[in-house]
N, C-alpha and C positions, 0 to 999 in steps of 0.2 A: 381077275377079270370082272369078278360080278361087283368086290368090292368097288373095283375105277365108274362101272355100272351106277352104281347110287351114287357116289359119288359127281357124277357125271350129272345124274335127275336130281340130286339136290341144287347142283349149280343152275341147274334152267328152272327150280321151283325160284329160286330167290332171285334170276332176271327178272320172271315174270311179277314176281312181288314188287320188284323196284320199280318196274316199268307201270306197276298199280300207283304204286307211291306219286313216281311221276305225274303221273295222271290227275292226281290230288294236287300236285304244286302246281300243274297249269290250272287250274281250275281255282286256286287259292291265289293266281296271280291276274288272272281274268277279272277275279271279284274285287281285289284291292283297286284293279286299272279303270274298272267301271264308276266302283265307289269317287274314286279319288275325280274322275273324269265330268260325272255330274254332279260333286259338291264344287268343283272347281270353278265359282263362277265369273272371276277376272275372266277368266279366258271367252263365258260370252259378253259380259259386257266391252272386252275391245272388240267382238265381231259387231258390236252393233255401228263402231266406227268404221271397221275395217267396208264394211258391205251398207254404210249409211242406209240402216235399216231406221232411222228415223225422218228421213224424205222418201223413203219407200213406201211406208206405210201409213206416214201423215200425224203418227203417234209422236210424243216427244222422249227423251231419253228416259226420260224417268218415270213415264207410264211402260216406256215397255222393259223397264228393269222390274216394276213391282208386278206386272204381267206376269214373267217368266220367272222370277221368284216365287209366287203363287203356286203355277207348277211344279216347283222342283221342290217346294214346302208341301206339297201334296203326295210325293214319289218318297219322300220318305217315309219308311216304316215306323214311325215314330209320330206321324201325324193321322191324328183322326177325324177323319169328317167327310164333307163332299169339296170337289171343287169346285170352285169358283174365282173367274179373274175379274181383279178391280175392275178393269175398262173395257171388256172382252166379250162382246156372243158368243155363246158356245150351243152346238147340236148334240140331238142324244148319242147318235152316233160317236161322235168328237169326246165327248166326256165317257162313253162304253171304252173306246179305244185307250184313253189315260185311265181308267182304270186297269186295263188287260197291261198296261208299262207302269204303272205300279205292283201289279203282281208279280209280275217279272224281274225289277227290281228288288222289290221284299225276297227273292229269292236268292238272290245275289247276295244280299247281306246274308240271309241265314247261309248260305254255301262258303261264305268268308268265315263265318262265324266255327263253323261244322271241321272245314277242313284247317281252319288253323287250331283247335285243341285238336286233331287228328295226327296233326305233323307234331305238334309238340311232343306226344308219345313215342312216333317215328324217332324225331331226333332224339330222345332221352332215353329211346330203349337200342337206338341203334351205334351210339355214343357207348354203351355197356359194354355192347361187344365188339368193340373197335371197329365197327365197318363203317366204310365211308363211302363206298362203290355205289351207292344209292344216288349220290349227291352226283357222280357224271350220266347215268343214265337218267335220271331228273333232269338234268341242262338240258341233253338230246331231245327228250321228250317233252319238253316245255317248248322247244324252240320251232318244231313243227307247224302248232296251229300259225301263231305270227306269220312264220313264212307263206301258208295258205293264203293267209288274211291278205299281205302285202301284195302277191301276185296277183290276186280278184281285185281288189281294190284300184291297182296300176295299169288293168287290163281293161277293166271298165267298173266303176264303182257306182254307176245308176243301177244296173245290171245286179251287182253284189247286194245292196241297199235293198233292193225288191226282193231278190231271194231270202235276206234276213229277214224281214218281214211277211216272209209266206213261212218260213219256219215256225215261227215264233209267236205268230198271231194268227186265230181261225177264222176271220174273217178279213173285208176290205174294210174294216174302218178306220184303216189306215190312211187309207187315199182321202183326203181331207180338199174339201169344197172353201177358197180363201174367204167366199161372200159368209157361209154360214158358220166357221171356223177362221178366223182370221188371224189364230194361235201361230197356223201354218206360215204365216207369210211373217213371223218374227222368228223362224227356226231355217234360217238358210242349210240346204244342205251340205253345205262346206263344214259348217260346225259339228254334224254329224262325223266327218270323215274325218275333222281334229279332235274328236272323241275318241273312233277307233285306233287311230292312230298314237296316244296318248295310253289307251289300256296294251297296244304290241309293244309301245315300249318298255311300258310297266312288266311284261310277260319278258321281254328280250333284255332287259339287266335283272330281273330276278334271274334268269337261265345264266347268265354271267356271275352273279355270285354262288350258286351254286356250284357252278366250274370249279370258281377259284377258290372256295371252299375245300374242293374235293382235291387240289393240286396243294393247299396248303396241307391236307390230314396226310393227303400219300408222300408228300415231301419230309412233312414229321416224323413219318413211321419210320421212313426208308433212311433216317439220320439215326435214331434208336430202334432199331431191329431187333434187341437180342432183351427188350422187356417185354411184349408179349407178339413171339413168335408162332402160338397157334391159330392166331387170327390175322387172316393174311386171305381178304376177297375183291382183293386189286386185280384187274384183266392181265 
């Protein structure tokens, strides 16, 4: 009895270990969706056709590509300096606020950075001892936040949009004035919401190879079973 006893608290020590692990891939799949999502910038140069955001704002294409270049050459961790846009006023408030999303940012990369030589340990030490049971409790636990995400988003994403910004940031210098900040009016919010949308799916096919990862080792094992049958942490 007392042996099934331990036995029994080691199996929920090394849930809740996986379910850490987990933790660490959503969070290593967030940071790749974000990265990938703001260097991505085809995707806003066709919003500026999709939402003729150069009869909106009177600017022409190619001022407000080197505009929003400028920014996004600013949010990387990699650039030093202040900002400033070619063609653009900007307030102090406006440039406080792009700084607090370049901090945020720079975090994202070091948490990409952090948890992927993290996982590489996982996978190399968890590769040792034949376990793979890590790899379906990861999918579960990765695929949670997305679904969150999707259902705010589809229910009302003005709503959602302002919450992530009251998280995130400790003040209003978000809420952005178009006359003294005119950044605002080449950042439609739709583009935001094809940003989120872009890092859930980043999150919802890493969670899919992970599965299928964990369907290919358990398939493996269960064809050779009798080369190592003391490790065996399958449900």
């Amino acid at each position: 009895m007392k042996k099934y006893s331990r036995r029994n608290q080691k199996g929920n020590v090394n849930f809740i270990f996986d379910i850490g692990i987990g933790v660490v891939w959503t969070l290593f799949f967030i940071s790749l969706g974000l990265i990938l999502a703001i260097n991505f910038r085809p995707l806003y140069y066709a919003n500026i056709h999709w939402f003729q955001l150069d009869k909106y704002s009177g600017l022409s294409i190619n001022e407000i590509k080197s505009n929003y270049n400028a920014l996004i050459d600013y949010c990387s961790p990699f650039y030093y300096g202040a900002l400033k846009f070619p063609t653009l006023r900007s307030s102090v408030s406006g440039i406080s606020h792009f700084e607090e999303v370049k901090v945020l940012f720079q975090f994202f990369y070091i948490m990409f950075l952090i948890s992927s030589i993290f996982l590489l340990g996982v996978i190399t030490w968890k590769k040792k001892r034949n376990d793979y049971r890590y790899l379906k409790v990861s999918s579960i636990t990765a695929i949670i936040l997305p679904m969150i995400t999707l259902i705010g988003c589809s229910i009302d994403f003005d709503a959602t949009f302002v919450i992530f910004h009251k998280i995130f940031f400790r003040n209003d210098d978000w809420i952005f004035d178009p006359y003294t900040d005119p950044i605002i009016d080449l950042l439609p919010q739709e583009f935001f919401l094809q940003c989120a949308l872009i890092i859930v799916f980043v999150v919802l096919v890493g969670s899919l190879i992970l599965y299928l990862c964990y369907r290919h080792f358990k398939k493996k094992n269960q064809v050779t079973p009798l080369l190592k049958p003391k490790m065996n942490y399958y449900y």
